[in-house]
C-alpha positions as CSV (number, residue, x, y, z in Angstrom):
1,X,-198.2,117.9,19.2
2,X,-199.2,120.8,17.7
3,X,-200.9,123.3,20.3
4,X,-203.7,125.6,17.6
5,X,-204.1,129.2,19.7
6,X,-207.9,130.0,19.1
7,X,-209.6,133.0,18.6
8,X,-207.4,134.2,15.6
9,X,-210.3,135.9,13.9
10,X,-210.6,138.5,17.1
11,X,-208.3,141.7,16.2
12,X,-207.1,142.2,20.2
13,X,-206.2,138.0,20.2
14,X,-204.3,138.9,17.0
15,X,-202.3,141.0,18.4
16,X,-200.9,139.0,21.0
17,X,-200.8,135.7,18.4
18,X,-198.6,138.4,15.9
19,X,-196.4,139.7,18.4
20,X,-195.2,136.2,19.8
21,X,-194.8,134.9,16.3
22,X,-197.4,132.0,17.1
23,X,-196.8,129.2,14.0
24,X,-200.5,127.5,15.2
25,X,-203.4,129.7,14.8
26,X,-207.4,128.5,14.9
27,X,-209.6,130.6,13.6
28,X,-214.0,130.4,13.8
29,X,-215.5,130.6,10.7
30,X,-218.8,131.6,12.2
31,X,-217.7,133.9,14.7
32,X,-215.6,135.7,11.7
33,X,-218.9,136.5,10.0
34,X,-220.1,138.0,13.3
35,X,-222.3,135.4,13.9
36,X,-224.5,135.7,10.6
37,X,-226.0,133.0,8.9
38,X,-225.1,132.1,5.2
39,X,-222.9,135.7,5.0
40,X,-219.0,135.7,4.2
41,X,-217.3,137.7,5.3
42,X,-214.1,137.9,2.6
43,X,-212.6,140.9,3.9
44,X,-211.7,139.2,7.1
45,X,-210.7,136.3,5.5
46,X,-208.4,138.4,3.6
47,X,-206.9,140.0,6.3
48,X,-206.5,136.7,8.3
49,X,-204.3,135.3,5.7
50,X,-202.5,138.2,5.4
51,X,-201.7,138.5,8.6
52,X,-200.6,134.7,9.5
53,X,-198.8,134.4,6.0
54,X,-196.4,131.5,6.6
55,X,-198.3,130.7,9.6
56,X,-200.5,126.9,10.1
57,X,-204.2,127.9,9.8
58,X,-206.6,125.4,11.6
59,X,-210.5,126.6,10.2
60,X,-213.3,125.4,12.5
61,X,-216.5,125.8,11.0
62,X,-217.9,127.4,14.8
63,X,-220.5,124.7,14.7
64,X,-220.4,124.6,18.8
65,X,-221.5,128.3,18.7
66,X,-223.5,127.9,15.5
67,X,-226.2,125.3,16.8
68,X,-227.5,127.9,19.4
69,X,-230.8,129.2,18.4
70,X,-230.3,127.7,14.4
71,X,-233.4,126.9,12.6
72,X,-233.3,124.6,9.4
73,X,-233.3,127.2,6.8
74,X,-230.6,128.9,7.9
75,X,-228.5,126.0,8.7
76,X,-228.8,125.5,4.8
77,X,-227.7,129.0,4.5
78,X,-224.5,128.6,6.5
79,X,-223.6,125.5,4.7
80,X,-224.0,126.9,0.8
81,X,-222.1,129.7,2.3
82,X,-219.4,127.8,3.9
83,X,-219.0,125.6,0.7
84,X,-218.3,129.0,-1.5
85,X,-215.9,129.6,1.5
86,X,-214.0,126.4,1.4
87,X,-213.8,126.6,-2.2
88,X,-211.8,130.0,-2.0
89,X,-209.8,129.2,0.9
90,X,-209.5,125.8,2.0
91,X,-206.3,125.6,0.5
92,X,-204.7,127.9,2.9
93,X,-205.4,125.8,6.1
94,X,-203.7,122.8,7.8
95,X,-207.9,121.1,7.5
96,X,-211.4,122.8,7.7
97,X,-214.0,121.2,10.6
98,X,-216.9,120.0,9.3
99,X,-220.4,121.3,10.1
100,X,-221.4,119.0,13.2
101,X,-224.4,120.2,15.0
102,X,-225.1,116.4,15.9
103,X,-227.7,117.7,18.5
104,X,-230.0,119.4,16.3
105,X,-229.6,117.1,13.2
106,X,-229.7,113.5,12.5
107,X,-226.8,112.0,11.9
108,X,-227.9,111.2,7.9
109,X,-228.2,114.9,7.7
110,X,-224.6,116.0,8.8
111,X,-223.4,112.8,6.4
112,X,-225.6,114.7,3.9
113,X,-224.0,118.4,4.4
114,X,-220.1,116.3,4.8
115,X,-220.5,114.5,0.8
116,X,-221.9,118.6,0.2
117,X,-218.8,120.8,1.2
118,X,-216.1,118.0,0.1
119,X,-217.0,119.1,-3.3
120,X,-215.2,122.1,-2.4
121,X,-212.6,121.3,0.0
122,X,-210.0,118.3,-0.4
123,X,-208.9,118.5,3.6
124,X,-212.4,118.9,5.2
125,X,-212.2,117.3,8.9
126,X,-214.9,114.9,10.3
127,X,-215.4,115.5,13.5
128,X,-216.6,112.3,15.9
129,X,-218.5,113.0,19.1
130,X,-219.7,110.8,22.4
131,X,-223.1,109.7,21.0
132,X,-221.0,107.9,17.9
133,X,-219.6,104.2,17.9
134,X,-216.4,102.8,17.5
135,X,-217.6,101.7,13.9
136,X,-218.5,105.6,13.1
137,X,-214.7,106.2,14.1
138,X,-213.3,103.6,11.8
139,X,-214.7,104.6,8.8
140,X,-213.3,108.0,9.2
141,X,-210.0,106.4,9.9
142,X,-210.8,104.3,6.1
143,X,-211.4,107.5,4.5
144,X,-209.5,110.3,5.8
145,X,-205.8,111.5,6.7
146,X,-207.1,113.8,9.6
147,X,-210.2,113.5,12.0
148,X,-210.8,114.9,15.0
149,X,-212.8,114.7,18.2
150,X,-215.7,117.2,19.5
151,X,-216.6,117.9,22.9
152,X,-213.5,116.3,24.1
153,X,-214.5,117.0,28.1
154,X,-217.5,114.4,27.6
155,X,-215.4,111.8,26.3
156,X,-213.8,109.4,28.9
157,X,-209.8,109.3,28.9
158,X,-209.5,105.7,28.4
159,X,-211.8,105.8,25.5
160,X,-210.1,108.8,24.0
161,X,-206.3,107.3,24.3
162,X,-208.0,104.1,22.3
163,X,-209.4,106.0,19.7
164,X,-206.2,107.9,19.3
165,X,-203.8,104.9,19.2
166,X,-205.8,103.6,16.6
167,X,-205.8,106.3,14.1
168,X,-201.9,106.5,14.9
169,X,-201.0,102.7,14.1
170,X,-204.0,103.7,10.8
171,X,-201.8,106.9,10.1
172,X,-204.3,109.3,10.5
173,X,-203.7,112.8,12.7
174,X,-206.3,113.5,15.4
175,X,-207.2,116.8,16.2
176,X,-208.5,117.4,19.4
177,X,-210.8,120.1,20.5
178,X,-211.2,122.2,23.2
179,X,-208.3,120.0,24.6
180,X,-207.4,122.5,28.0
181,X,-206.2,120.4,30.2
182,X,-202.3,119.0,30.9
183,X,-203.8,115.6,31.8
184,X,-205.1,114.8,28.3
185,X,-202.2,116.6,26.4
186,X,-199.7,114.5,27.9
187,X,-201.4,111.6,28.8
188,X,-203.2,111.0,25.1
189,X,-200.9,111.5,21.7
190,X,-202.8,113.6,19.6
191,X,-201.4,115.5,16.5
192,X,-203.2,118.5,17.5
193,X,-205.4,119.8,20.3
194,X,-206.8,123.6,20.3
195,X,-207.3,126.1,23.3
196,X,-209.0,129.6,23.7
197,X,-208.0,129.6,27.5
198,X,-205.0,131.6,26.9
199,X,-206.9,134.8,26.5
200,X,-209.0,134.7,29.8
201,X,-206.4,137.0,30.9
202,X,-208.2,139.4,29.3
203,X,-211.8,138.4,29.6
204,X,-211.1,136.8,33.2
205,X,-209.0,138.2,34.8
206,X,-207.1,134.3,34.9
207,X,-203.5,134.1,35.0
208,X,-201.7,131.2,33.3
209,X,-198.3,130.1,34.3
210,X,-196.0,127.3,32.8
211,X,-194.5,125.2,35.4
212,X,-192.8,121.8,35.2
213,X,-194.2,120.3,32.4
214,X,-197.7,122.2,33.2
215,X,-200.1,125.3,32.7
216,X,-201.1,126.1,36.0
217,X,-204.3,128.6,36.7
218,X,-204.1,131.3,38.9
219,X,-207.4,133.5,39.5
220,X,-207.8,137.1,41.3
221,X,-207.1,135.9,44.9
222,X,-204.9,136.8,47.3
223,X,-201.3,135.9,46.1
224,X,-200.3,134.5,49.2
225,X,-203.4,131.9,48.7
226,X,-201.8,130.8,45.3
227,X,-198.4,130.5,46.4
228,X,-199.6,128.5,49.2
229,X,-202.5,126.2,47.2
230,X,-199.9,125.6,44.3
231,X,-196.4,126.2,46.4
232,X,-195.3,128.3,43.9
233,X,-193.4,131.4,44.7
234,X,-193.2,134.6,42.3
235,X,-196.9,134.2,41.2
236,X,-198.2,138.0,40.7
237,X,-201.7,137.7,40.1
238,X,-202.0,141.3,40.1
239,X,-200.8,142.2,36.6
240,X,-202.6,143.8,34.0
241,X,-205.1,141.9,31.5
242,X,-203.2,142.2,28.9
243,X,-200.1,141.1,30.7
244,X,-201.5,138.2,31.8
245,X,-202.9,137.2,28.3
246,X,-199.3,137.4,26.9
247,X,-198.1,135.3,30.1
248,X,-200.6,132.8,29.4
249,X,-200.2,132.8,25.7
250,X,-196.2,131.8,26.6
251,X,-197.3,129.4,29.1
252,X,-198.9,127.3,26.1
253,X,-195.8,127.5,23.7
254,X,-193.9,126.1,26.3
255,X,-196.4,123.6,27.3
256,X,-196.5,123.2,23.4
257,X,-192.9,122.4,23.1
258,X,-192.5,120.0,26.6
259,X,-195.4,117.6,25.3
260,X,-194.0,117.0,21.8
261,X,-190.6,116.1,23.0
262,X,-192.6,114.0,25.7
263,X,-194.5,112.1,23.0
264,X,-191.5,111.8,21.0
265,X,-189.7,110.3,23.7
266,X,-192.4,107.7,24.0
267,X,-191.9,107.0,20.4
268,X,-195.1,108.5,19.1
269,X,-194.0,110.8,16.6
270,X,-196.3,112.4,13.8
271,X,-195.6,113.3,9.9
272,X,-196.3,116.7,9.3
């Protein structure tokens, strides 16, 4: 299972991401263009791929942070702009998210906008969400290699593991988003899940810790109240931000590493 660090598009993230040689980056398309609608920034982008040369580049669109406050027009904008993006740099990246603002938008019109940017981009990912059938998930599994799943919190385990186990027996990776939790990564199989948790150190103030076969979350208690709530010794809760983000970012590569050889050990191995 690939584990896809987010937030590669910040400058302080991508520091820590650099220094720690992380091979699975995400990056936000929208948030890269500092949050500007139907504006590239190319400059960025340059610098991104410059920087994660060699490195597996996961491109979400940003749709989640997009839809906030979006009127028609500009949602127009964004998506003649992210087309001219995906026709520059699609190549570079392991898939590209659709644009799925299913809450503002019929579902005809995000169909619309999908047959729109695959002009440009060979490895554009659908992305399926609660309020979608089981029919809406097999077509994508007849027509693409790699799909993924939105809003993965809404979606209930049982009917996650069933999606999943039918794109694997169909072949196709799932990506799973915003997938934070130990109990989905090692109880469902995707190919890839995605997490911007890791950097709460800095933001939060939360410190991460890997611990048998699990990230565990300390916050800015007393340490004595950790060690006794999760009867773990040695927990400093105390460092600095940006020694917990580090801590946190290696609690995920070795989270990253136990879950694959879990999966592969349960005979659920993925190409590529």
């Amino acid at each position: 299972m690939r584990v896809f660090l987010a937030t590669a598009e910040s400058v302080r993230s991508r520091v820590y991401l650099l220094k720690h040689n992380v091979q699975n980056v995400l990056f936000s398309y929208h948030i890269m263009n500092k949050g500007k609608f139907g504006i590239n920034n190319y400059e960025a982008a340059d610098k991104l791929l410059f920087d994660f040369k060699g490195k597996t580049i996961f491109c979400d669109s940003g749709a989640a942070t997009l839809q906030k406050g979006i009127t028609p027009k500009q949602f127009d904008d964004v998506v003649v702009a992210y087309g001219e993006f995906l026709k520059r740099y699609s190549k570079h990246f392991i898939g590209c998210a659709e644009m799925d603002i299913y809450n503002l938008f019929p579902k005809e019109k995000i169909q619309e906008v999908r047959r729109y940017l695959e002009q440009f981009c060979n490895n554009l990912i659908p992305v399926w969400h609660v309020n979608m059938g089981l029919k809406d998930w097999k077509a994508f599994l007849d027509n693409y290699s790699y799909v993924a799943v939105g809003i993965t919190k809404l979606v209930k385990e049982p009917v996650l593991f069933r999606l999943v186990r039918l794109a694997y027996e169909a072949g196709v990776k799932v990506h799973g988003f915003a997938v934070t939790t130990n109990e989905k990564m090692i109880n469902i199989p995707f190919f890839s899940v995605d997490s911007s948790t890791w950097i709460n150190g800095d933001k939060y103030g939360e410190y991460q810790e890997y611990v048998n076969g699990k990230v565990m979350k300390f916050k800015n208690v007393r340490a004595k109240e950790n060690i006794k709530r999760r009867k773990i010794e040695h927990v400093n809760v105390f460092l600095k931000p940006s020694l917990k983000t580090e801590r946190n970012l290696l609690a995920f590569q070795k989270l990253e590493k136990h879950v694959t050889k879990l999966w592969a050990k349960r005979g659920v191995v993925w190409d590529g």
